[in-house]
N, C-alpha and C positions, 0 to 999 in steps of 0.2 A: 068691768066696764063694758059696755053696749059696743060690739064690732059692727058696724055695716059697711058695706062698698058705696054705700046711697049720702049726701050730706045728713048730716042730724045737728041741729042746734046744740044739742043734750051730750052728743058725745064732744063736738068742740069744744063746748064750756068746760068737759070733764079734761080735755088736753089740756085747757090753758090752767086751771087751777093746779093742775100737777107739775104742769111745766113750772110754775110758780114758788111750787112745794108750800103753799098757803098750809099757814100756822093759826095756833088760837091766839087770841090778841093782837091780831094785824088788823093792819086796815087798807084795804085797796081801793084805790080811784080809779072808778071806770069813767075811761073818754070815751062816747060815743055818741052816734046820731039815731034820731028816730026811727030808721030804716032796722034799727038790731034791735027793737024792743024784745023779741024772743026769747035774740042770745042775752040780752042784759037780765031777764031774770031764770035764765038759766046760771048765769054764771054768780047772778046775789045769791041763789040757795045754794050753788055749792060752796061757795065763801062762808055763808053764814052755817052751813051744815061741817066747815072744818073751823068753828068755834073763833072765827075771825068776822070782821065787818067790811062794809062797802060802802062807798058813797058814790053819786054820781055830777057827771060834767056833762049834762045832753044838751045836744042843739039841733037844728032843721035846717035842709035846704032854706026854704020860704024865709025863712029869720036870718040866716046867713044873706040873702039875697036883698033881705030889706035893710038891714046894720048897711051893708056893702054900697046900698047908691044910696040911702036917707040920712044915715048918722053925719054928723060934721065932722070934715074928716081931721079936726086938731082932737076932736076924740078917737079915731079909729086905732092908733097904736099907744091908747094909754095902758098902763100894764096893771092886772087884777093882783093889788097887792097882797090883798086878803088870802088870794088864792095862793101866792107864794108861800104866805105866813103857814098856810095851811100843810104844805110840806114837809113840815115841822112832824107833824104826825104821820105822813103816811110812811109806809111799808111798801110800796110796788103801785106801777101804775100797771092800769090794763089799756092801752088807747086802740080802740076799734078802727080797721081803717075798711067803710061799710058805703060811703060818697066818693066821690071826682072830686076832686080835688079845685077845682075849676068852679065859679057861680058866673052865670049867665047874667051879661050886660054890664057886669062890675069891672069898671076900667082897672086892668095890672095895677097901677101903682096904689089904687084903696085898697086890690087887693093884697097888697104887700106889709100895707099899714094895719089891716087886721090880723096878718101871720105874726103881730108883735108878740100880743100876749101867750100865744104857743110858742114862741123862743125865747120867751123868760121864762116859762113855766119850767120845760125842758132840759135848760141849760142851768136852773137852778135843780131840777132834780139829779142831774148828774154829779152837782156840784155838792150836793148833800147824801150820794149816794142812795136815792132812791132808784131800784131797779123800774125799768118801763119796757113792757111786754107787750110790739105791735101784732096785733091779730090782722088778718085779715078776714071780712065775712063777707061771703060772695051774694051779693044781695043783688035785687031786682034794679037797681038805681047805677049798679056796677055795670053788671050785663045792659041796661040797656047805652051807656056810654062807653062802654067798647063796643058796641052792637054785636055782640053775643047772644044767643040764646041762657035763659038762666040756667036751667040743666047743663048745657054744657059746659059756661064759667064753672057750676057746681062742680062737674065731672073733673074736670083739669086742678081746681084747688081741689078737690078731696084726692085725686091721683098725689097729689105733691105731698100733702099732708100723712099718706096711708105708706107712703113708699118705706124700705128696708131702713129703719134708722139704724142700724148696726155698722151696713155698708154706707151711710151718710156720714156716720162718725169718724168711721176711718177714713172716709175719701178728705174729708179738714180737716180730719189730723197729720195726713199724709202730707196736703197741700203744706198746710200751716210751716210745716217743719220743715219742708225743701224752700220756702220762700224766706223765712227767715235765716237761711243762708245764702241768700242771693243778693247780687248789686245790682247786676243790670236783666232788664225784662224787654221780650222784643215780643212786638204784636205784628201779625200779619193775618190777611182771611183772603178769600177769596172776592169779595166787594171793592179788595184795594187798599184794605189795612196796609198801611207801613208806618209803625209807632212805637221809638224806644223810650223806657222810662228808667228812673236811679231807684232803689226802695230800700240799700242797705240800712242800718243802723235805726231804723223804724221798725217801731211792734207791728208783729201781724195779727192779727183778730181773727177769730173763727164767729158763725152766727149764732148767738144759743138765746136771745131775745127776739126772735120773733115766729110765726107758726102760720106758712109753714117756714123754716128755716132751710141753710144748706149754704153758705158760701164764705170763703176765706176773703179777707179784703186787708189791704194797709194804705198809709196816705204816700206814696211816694215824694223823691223833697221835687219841692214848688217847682224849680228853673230848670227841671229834667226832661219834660215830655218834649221830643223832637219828631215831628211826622205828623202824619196823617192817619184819621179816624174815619172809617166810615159806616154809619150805622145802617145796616139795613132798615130799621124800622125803629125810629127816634118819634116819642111822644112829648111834645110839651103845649101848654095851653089849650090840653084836651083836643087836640090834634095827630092825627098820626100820618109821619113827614117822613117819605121813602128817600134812600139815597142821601142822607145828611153825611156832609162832610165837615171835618173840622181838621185845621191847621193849625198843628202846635209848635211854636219856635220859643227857645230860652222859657221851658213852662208854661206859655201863654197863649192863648187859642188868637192866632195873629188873623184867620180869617173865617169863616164859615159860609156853606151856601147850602143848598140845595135846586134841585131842577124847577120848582115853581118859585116864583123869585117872592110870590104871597108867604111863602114856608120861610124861608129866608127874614123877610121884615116883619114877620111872626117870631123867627129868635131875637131880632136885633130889639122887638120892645122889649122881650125878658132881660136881656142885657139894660136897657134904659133903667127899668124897675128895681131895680137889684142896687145892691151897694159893696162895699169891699174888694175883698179880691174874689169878684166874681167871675174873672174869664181866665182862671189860674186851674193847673190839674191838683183835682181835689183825693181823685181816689184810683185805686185799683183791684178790680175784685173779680172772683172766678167764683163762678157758680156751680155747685156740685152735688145738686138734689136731679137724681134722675128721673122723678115723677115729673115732673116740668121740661117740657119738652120745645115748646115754642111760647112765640110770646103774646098775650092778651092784649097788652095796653100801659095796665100795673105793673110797677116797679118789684113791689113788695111780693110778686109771683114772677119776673120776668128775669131780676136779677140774683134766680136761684137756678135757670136753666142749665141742667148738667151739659160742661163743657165750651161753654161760655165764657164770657171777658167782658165785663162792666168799667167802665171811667169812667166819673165825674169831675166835674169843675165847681167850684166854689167852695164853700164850707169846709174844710177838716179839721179846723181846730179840738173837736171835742175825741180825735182817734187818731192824734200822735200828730196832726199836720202844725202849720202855724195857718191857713189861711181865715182868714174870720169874713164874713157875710152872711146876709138873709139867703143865699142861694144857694138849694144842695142838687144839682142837675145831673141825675145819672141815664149812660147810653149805654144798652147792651150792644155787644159786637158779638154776633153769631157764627159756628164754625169758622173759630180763629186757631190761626196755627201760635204757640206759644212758647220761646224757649226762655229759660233761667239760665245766665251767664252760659249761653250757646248748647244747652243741652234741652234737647226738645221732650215737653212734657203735657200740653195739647198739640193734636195733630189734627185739623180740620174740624176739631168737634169733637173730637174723641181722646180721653185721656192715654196718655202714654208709662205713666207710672202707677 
């Protein structure tokens, strides 16, 4: 396979088919946007060159953005059944994650009604055991909404991408196994972290589904998180919101702010938008890829930073939690100090084991 230090569409498509271990007789479904037409037929020839098949799910800003303010919206969360039925066959998904996540001018709640049919899809693929493998590809549409330069977004995912998998594997298998012997987990940073969580008797997960990969995570139980979170650099609604703090009492985020009170009534619509248990702690996760060094914007690069400490709210049912909602909201906390049942094992950002 083709080494460079430089992005290559051609060597990506060759990691994610391998990461896949794509067989003759499969069939993979690639989710993507018009932005990866490159990577999408890079990665049909190597599918169709390891005796296997592909089909595709594309779609466009432009068409996402006309569904989102023209369609009526008792059709925006109808679910593509056909698409479920279609499940039935596949072998692996590939879903490109190449857009923002965000369309321009689509009020939160249509845009919630259209995230349906991607949480039926999903939730039925899990539920049927079809494996689904997030890529990410650093595209021109990425960089310019995190206002990146595209080289340099390249630079930083191909940094995270090329680093030591040897020393990746063992740094989560390391974590993996010291957490799964723990109860209680204490977060502290220098920002003003102060944040205990429970996470016995829950599986711990390492990452091996997405590229680039690198972080251990479990759902701690719901009514544990007590303290205070404070993200240096919390993105939601295609915003990047300095100084978020969140207040966890019996599990529940009982308040949140930030220093611009606009950033603030920017979370409280996501909260409006959402449904379930959406202001519940959803996750715990340490990020342990050390090509990833700061954070972009993306999750999917940000909550791999080596030495790191990610929580989320909403969502865990599908990795050991009970919480069920439309909403999976994860905040990195940067150089956190981190003990398991009182034995410190990040110190500032830097692992201790």
């Amino acid at each position: 396979m083709k080494n460079s230090a430089e992005f290559d569409v051609e060597v990506l498509a060759e990691k994610t088919v391998e990461m896949l271990a794509v067989s003759p007789g499969q069939v993979i479904w690639i989710w993507a946007n018009v932005y990866s037409l490159d990577f999408i037929e890079a990665l049909a020839f190597r599918i169709r060159a390891r005796g296997a098949f592909w089909t595709l799910r594309l779609t466009s800003e432009p068409l996402l953005r006309r569904i989102g303010l023209e369609v009526p919206e008792p059709y925006l969360s109808l679910i593509p059944e056909h698409e479920v039925r279609w499940l039935d066959d596949m072998d692996a998904i590939i879903e490109v994650r190449d857009h923002p996540p965000t369309i321009p001018d689509v009020p939160l709640p249509r845009r919630r009604g259209m995230g349906a049919e991607w949480l039926a899809l999903i939730e039925t693929a899990a539920r049927k055991g079809v494996r689904r493998l997030m890529v990410f590809n650093p595209t021109a549409a990425l960089a310019s909404a995190y206002q990146l330069p595209l080289e340099e977004l390249r630079r930083r995912f191909w940094q995270a991408v090329n680093t030591d998998c040897g020393l990746l594997d063992r740094q989560q298998d390391n974590i993996q196994k010291r957490l799964q012997g723990t109860r209680n987990v204490h977060i502290s940073s220098p920002a003003g972290t102060d944040l205990r969580l429970r996470v016995d008797q829950r599986p711990v997960l390492v990452d091996t589904d997405s590229i680039p990969y690198g972080e251990v995570y479990v759902a701690p139980h719901e009514e544990s998180a007590e303290g205070l979170a404070v993200i240096n650099k919390a993105f939601f609604r295609g915003r990047l919101v300095e100084n978020f703090r969140l207040t966890f009492s019996a599990g529940r985020v009982v308040e949140a702010s930030a220093p611009n009170p606009g950033d603030t009534r920017a979370w409280q619509e996501v909260m409006d938008a959402s449904n379930g248990d959406k202001n519940v702690i959803a996750e715990l996760g340490i990020g342990v890829n050390p090509g990833v060094v700061e954070p972009v914007g993306n999750i999917s690069l940000d909550e791999k930073i080596g030495g790191s400490v990610h929580i989320a709210v909403g969502m865990n049912d599908r990795f050991g939690g009970r919480n069920k909602s439309n909403l999976h909201q994860d905040f990195v906390i940067l150089k956190p100090t981190v003990w398991f049942d009182g034995k410190v094992v990040i110190e500032n950002g830097a692992f201790k084991v």
